[in-house]
Each structure stands twice: as structure tokens, then as C-alpha cells.
N, C-alpha and C positions, 0 to 999 in steps of 0.2 A: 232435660229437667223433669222431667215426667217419671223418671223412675225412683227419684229423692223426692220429700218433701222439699217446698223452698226452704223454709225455715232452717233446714238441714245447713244448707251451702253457706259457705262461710261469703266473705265479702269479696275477697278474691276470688272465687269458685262463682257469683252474683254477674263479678265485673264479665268474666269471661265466656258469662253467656249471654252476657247483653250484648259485650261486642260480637257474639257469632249471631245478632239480631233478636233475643229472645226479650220480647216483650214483659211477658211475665216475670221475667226476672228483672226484669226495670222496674215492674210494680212492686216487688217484693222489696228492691231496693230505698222505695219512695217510702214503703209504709213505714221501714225498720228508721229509718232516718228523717221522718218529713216533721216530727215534734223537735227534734232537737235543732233540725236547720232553721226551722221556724222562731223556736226560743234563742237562736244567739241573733237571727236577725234583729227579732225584736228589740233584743239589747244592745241591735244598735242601732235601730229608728226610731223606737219609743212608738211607735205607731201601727198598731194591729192591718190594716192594707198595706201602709210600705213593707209589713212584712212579709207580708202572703206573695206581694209581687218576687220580694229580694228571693224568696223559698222558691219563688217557681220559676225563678232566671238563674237558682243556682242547680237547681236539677234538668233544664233545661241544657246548660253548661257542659253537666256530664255526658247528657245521651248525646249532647255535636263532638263532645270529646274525647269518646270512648274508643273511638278510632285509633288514636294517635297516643291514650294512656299506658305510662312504663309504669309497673309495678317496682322498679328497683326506685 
């Protein structure tokens, strides 16, 4: 990941260096997406904590699940 910017890698090119454990690209992944996971949460707890929790158990989701993730 070191020889692209993050910003570069598309989201597939993201997933598949997070599943080879890259860190950074799970953060890259959080930044480009953590408003919008935030804002549909919200719209559906009505509740600014229930949605920071829903945001951070839905990204939590993906780094237990990036193992076992099919692109197809």
C-alpha cells in the first residue's frame, strides 16, 4: 500500500488489503465511509450515541468479516 496513495485504491483494491491485514487500509476504509454509515444509522435511531455505537459495530462487522468476504 505504500507505493499508491490510499486514496488511490478503489474499494476492492481497500478490502484486499485489509484482508492481507493492512491496517491502514481499514483506516482509509473507515474515513471514506464512517459519515455515511453514521448518517443512515442515525436515520434509524433518531439518536446521535445509538448511532456512533450502530457505526462502530458496523465496521467492527467488516474487519471479523473480511476473512470469509466474496466480492462476487
Amino acid at each position: 500500500m505504500a507505493e499508491r496513495r490510499a486514496l488511490e485504491f478503489t474499494d476492492q483494491e481497500l478490502l484486499g488489503e485489509i484482508r492481507a491485514g493492512s491496517a491502514a487500509a481499514f483506516e482509509q476504509l473507515l474515513r471514506r465511509y464512517r459519515r455515511l454509515v453514521f448518517r443512515i444509522a442515525y436515520g434509524f435511531t433518531g439518536d446521535r450515541e445509538s448511532a456512533m455505537d450502530v457505526s462502530q459495530e458496523t465496521f467492527l462487522k467488516v474487519l471479523n468479516g473480511i476473512k470469509t468476504y466474496r466480492s462476487d
